[in-house]
C-alpha positions in Angstrom: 43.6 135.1 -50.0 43.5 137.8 -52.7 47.0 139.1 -54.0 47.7 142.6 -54.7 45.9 142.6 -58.5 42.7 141.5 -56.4 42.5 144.3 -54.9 40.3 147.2 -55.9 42.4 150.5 -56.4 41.7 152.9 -53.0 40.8 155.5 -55.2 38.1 153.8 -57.4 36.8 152.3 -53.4 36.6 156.0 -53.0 34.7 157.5 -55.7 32.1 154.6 -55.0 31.6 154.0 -51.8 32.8 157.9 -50.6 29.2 158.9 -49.8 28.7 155.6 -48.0 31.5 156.1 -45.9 30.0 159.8 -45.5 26.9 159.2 -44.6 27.5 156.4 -42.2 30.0 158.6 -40.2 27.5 162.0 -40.3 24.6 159.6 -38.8 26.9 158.9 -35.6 28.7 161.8 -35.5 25.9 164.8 -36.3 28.6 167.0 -38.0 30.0 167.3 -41.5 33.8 168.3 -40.8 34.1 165.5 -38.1 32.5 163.3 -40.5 34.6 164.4 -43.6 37.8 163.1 -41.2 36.7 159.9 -41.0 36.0 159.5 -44.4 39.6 160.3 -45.1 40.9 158.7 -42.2 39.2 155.1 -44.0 40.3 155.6 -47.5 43.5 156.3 -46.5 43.8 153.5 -44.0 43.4 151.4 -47.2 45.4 153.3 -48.9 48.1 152.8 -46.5 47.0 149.2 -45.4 44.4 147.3 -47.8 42.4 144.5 -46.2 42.8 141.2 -47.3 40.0 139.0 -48.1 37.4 141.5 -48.3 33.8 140.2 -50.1 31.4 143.0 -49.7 33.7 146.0 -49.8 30.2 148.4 -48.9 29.8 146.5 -45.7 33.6 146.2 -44.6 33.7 150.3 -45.5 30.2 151.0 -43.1 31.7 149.1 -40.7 35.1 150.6 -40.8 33.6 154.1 -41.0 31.1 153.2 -38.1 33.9 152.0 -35.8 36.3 155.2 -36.5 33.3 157.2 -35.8 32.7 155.7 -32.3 36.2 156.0 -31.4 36.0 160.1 -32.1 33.2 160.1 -29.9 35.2 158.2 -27.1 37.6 160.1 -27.6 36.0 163.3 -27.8 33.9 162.3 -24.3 36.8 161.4 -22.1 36.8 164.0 -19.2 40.8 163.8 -17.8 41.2 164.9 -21.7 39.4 167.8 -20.5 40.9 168.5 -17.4 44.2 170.5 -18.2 42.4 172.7 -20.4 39.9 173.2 -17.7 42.6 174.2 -15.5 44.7 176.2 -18.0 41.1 178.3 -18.9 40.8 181.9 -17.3 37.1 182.4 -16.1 35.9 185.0 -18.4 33.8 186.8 -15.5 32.9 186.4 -11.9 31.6 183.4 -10.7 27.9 183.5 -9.1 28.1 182.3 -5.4 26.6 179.0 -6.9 28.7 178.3 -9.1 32.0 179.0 -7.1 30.2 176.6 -4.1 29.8 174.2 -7.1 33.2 174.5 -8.5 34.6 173.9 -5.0 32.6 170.7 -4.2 33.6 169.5 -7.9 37.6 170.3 -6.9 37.3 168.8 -3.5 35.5 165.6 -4.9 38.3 165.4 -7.1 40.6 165.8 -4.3 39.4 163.0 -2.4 39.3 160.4 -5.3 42.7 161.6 -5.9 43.5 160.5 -2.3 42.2 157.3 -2.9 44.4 156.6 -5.3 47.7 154.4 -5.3 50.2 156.5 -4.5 52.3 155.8 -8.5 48.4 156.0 -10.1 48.2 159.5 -8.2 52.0 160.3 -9.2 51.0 159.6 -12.7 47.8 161.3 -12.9 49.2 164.8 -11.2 52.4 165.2 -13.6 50.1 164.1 -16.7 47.0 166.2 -16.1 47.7 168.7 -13.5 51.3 169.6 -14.5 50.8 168.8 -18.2 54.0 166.4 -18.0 54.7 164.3 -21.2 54.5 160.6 -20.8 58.2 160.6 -21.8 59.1 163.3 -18.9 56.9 161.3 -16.2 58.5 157.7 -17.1 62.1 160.0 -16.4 60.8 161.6 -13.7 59.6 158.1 -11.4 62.1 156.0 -13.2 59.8 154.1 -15.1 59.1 153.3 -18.4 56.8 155.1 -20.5 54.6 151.9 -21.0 54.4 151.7 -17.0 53.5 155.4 -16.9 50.7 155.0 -19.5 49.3 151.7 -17.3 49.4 153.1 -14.6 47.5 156.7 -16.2 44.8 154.6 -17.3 44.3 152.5 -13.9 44.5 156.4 -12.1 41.4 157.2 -15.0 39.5 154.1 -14.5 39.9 154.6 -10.9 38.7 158.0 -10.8 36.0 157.7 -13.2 34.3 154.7 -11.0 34.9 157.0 -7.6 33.4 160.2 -9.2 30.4 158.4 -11.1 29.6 156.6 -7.6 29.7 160.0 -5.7 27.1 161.6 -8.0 25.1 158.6 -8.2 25.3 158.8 -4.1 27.0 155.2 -3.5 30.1 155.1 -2.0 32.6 153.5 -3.8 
């Protein structure tokens, strides 16, 4: 195991293998600021936390910068994330007949999977995304705890996502 004098100094890692970290990050990601974070976000995770028993610091850093990347993708993808600013968002002009018939059918799908739910999932889900409730609020609020709230938020996510994916792929779920 290598002890602390082992241990390359974070800063030297960084003027080294910086662009590596860079470049690995821009070829996921496809933008320079988002790519910029995650180069920051890896130096200073070493910073904070250095790995032990490192060999090939290049590869652990492209891995490490490839795996952070992926995550802000995820992240960045998830739709509930999406769906209180949705709601919050005033339309900037009047719909077109399509698009309101659309919006409706999207909103009533939505309803329905909701439905489907367990009634705690659907609990969850409502305060969380629809009331913009803190997890902290919602565990309060039902008497549970906030670890129970966040299980039972991603079970309501996994649930929904599996529902509405089945709907537009025309299988009912």
């Amino acid at each position: 195991m290598n002890s602390a004098q082992d241990l390359p100094n974070a800063e030297d890692l960084a003027r080294e293998f910086g662009p590596l970290v860079y470049r690995t990050a821009y070829r996921l990601l496809g933008d320079a600021g988002l790519a910029e974070d995650v180069q920051q976000e890896i130096f200073l995770r070493v910073l904070e936390r250095p790995p032990s028993g490192v060999e090939a610091w290049p590869a652990w850093l492209a891995t490490a910068a490839s795996r952070a990347a992926i995550d802000l993708l995820r992240k960045r993808n998830r739709w509930w994330q999406r769906l209180a600013q949705w709601r919050l968002q005033a339309p900037t002009a009047t719909p077109s007949a399509e698009q309101a018939t659309l919006d409706r059918e999207r909103a009533n799908r939505l309803r329905q999977a909701l439905a489907g739910l367990p009634r705690r999932e659907a609990q969850c889900f409502g305060l969380r995304y629809l009331e913009g409730m803190d997890i902290e609020a919602i565990a309060e609020a039902l008497g549970l705890t906030a670890n129970n709230v966040n299980v039972c938020l991603h079970r309501a996510r996994r649930r929904l996502e599996t529902r509405l994916q089945a709907h537009e792929e025309g299988v009912e779920a």
